[in-house]
C-alpha positions in Angstrom: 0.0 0.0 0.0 1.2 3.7 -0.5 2.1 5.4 2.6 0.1 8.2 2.9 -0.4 10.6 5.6 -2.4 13.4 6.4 -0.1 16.6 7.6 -0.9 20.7 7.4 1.2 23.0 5.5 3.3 25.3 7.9 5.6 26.6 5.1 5.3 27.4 1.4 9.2 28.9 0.8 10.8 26.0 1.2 7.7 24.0 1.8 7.3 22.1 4.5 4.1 19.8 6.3 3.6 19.1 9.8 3.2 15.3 10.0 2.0 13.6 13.4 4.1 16.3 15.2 7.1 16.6 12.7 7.8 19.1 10.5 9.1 17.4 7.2 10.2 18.5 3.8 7.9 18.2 1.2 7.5 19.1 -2.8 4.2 19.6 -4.8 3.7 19.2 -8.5 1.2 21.8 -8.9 0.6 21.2 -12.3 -1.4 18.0 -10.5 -2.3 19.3 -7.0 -2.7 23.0 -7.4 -0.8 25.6 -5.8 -0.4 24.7 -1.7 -0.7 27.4 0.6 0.1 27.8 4.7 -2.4 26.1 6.8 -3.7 23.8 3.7 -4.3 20.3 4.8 -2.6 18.0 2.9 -1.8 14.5 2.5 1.6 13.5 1.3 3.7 10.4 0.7 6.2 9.6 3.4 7.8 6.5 2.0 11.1 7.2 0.5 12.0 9.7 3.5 11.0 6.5 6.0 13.1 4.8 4.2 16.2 6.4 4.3 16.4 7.4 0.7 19.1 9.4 -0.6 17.0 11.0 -3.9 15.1 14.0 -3.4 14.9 13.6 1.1 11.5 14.9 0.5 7.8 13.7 1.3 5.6 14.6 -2.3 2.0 15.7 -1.8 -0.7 13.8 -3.0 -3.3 15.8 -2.6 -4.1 19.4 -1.2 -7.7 18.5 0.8 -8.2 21.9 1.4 -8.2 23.5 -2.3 -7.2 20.5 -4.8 -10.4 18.9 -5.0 -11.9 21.4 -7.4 -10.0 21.1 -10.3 -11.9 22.0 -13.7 -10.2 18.9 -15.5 -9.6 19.2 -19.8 -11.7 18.7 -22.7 -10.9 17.1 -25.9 -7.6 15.5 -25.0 -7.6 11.6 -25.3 -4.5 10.4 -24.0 -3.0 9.8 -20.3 0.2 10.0 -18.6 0.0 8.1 -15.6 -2.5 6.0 -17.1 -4.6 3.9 -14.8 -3.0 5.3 -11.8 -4.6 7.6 -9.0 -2.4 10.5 -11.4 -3.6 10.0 -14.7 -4.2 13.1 -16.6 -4.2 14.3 -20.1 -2.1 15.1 -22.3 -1.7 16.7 -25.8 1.1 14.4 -27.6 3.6 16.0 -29.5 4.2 13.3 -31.9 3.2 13.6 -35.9 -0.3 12.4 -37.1 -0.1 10.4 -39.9 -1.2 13.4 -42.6 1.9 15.1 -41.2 4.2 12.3 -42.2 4.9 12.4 -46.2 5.2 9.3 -48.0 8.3 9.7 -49.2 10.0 11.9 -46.6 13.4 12.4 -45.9 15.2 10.7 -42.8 15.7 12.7 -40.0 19.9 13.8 -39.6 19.1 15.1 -35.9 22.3 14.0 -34.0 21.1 12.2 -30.6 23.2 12.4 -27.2 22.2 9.7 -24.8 23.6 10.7 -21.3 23.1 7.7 -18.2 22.3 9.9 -15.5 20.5 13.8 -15.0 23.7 14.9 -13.6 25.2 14.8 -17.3 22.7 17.3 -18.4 24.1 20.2 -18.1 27.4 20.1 -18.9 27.0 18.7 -22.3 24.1 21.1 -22.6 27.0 23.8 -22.0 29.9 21.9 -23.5 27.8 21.9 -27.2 27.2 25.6 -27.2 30.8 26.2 -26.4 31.3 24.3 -30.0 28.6 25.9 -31.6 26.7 28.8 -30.1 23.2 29.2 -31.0 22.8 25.1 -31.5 19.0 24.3 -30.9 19.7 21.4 -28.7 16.8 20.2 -27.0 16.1 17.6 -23.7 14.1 14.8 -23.8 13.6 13.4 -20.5 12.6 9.7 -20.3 11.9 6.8 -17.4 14.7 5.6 -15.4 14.6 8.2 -12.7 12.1 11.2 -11.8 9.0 11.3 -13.3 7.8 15.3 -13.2 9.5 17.2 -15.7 9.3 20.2 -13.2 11.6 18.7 -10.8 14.7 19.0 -12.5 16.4 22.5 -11.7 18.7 22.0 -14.1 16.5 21.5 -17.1 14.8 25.1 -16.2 18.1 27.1 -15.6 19.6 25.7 -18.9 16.1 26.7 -20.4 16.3 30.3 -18.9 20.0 30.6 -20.2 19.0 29.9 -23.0 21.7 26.3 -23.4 18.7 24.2 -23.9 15.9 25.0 -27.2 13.3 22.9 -25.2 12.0 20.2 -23.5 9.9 17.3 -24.0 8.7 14.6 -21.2 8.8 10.7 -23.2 7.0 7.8 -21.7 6.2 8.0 -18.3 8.0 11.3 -17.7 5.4 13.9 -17.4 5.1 17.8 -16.8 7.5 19.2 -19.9 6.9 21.8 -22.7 6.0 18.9 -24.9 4.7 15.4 -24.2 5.3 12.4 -26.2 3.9 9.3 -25.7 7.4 7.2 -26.8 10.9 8.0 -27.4 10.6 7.7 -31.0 7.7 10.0 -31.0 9.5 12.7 -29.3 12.7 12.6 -31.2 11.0 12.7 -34.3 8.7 15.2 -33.2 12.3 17.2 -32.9 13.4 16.5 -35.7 10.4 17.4 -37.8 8.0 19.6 -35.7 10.0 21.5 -33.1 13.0 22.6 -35.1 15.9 21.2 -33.1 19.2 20.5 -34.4 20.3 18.1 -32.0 18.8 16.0 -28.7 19.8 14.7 -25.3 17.8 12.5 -24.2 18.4 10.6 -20.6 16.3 10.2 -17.4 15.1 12.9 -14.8 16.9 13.4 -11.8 17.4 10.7 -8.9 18.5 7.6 -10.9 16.8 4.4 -9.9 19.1 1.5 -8.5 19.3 -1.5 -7.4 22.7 -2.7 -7.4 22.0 -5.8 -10.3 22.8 -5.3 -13.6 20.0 -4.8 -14.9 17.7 -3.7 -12.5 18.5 0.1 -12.7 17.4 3.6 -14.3 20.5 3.3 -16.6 18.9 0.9 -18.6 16.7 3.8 -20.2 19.9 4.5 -22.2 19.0 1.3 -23.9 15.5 1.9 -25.4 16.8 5.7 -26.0 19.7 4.8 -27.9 17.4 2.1 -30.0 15.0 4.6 -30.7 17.4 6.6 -32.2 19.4 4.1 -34.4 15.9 2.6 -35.2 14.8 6.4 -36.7 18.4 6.5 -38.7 19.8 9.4 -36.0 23.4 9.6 -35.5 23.7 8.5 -31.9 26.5 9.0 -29.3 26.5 7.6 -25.9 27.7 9.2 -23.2 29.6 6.8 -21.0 29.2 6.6 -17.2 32.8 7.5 -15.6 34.4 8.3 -12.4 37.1 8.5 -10.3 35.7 8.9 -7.0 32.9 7.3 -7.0 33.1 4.9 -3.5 31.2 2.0 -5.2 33.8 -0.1 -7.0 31.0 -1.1 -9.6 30.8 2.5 -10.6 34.8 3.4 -11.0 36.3 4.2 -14.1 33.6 2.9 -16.5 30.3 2.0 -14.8 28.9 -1.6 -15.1 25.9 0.4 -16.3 27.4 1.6 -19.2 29.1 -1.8 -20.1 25.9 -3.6 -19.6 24.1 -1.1 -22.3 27.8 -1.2 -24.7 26.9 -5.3 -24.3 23.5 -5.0 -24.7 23.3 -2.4 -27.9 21.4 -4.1 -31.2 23.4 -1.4 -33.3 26.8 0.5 -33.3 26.9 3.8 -31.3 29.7 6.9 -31.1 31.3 7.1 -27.5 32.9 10.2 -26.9 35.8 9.6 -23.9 37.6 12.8 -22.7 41.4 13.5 -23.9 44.3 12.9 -22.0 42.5 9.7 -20.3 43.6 6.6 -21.4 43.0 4.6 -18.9 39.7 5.2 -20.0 39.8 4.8 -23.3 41.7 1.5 -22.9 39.0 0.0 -20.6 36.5 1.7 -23.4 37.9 0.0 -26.4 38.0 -3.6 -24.6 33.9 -2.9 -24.0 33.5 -1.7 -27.6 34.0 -5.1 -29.3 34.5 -3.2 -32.7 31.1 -2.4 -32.6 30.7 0.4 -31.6 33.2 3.8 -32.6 35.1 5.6 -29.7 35.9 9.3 -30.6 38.1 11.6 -28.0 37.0 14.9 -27.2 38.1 18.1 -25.7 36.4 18.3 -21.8 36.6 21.9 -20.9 36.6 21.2 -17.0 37.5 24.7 -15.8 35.2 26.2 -18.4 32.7 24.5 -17.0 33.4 25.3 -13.5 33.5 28.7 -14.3 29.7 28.3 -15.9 28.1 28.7 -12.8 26.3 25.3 -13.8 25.5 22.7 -11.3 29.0 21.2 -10.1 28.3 18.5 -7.5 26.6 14.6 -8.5 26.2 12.6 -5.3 28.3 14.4 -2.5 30.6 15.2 -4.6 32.0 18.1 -6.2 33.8 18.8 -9.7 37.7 19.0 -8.2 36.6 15.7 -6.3 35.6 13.7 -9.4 36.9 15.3 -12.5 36.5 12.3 -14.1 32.7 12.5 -14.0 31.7 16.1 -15.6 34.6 15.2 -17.9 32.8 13.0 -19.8 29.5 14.3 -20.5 31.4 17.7 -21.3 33.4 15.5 -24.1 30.1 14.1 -25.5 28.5 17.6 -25.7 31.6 18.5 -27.5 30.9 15.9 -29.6 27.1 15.7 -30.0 27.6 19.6 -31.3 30.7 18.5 -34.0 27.9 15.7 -35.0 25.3 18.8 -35.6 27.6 20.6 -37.3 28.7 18.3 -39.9 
């Protein structure tokens, strides 16, 4: 069962709920609850801050009792996100209708980024408009970690810096400029409909694990990467790297980005940062000729400069160079790729 509990709102600014005495964090997607005020009664879910979860250390409202039972609903709009869950709302899909498709159209040449985890985001969001200002370089955020597409900070302060032409929620995700109901939908809607030159696609923030190989949010780069190769899209894949990382699994090159290298049904570009080759050794024993490894320039004190979130997991950029350095080679790369 969903653990669900009633509480009254005693702050919006950060917001927090009063549950059975304790005052506890909490976030609200008001694009499903409505906006939550002081002294609202609430009920929110407590489970992953029970548990001891490191992702997010916040309860999530459910519903706002007070003022969120009134809402007007749409009219028109067919298709769910959420679907069949207490959540399920409507959506308008961004995907092409069939009298939008020609017969004979032209394949899409949109280059496709795949990045494993949020954290990625932004620096090859930056790292590509170092290469080539003005790229339209748009997000598509998939399964394999948060859902709401207004969670990620990053995705809005790239938006508002203008880094990032736009964003589109695939799949499950929800709560973007766009919604698509697949993948494929969205990246063709990019190519096609919302004038992008080049995509990122990769999971919302707070990765979901589970320490087996393939039992983890990471595995999202798989169906994102097919998607891509299935629409004839260039497609580079960011690989999962650190140097600090205290989980041995995750060192150098993450299991999760050998399992997808194994696992891949076509050949993909893997940009790997200059000047590491330890990295590109342990690379080019995954790639099994199959796949094409490309070095890249990884502008770490650039970035650092940026302004641009800096930290993954506890740790900062001086701590695990190793980490921003490679998604800031494969926006390099993804923006050489646009560029032809």
């Amino acid at each position: 069962m969903l653990k669900l509990r009633r509480g009254v709102v005693v702050s919006e600014d950060p917001l927090e709920v009063e549950v059975s005495g304790e005052r506890r964090r909490a976030w609200a997607d008001v694009s499903l609850v409505g906006e939550v005020r002081d002294g609202d009664e609430v009920v929110v879910n407590t489970e992953a801050v029970d548990l001891g979860l490191g992702s997010g250390g916040f309860d999530v409202v459910h519903v706002n009792l007070t003022r969120g039972l009134d809402g007007p609903g749409a009219s028109g709009q067919h298709v769910m996100k959420l679907n069949y869950t207490s959540l399920q709302h409507p959506v308008e899909p961004v995907e092409r209708s069939d009298e939008e498709v020609g017969e004979e159209e032209e394949a899409a040449s949109v280059p496709v980024l795949v990045v494993p985890l949020h954290g990625h985001l932004a620096p090859a969001a930056w790292a590509a408009q170092q290469l080539s200002a003005g790229l339209r370089v748009g997000y598509v955020q998939t399964g394999g970690g948060a859902l709401p597409g207004s969670l990620s900070r990053d995705a809005a302060e790239l938006r508002e810096r203008g880094l990032l032409y736009g964003h589109v929620t695939a799949g499950p995700a929800y709560g973007g400029e766009h919604e698509a109901v697949s993948i494929a939908g969205a990246l063709d809607a990019a190519a096609h409909r919302l004038g992008w030159q080049a995509a990122i696609v990769g999971a919302g923030p707070g990765i979901l694990g589970s320490a087996t190989r393939y039992g983890h949010g990471g595995m999202a780069v798989l169906d994102a990467a097919h998607a891509a190769l299935a629409l004839g899209m260039p497609t580079l894949l960011c690989p999962r790297l650190s140097g600090a990382d205290p989980r041995p699994r995750h060192r150098t090159v993450s299991h999760h980005t050998q399992t997808v290298l194994e696992l891949l049904l076509g050949g993909v570009e893997v940009p790997v940062p200059e000047d590491e080759g330890e990295v590109a050794a342990a690379l080019d024993r995954l790639l099994g000729g199959r796949h094409s490894l490309r070095a890249q320039v990884a502008d770490l004190d650039g970035y650092a400069a940026s302004g641009l979130p800096a930290r993954t997991m506890g740790r900062d950029l001086e701590e695990d160079r190793l980490f921003f350095a490679a998604p800031l080679a494969a926006g390099r790369g993804l923006a050489a790729r646009a560029r032809g």
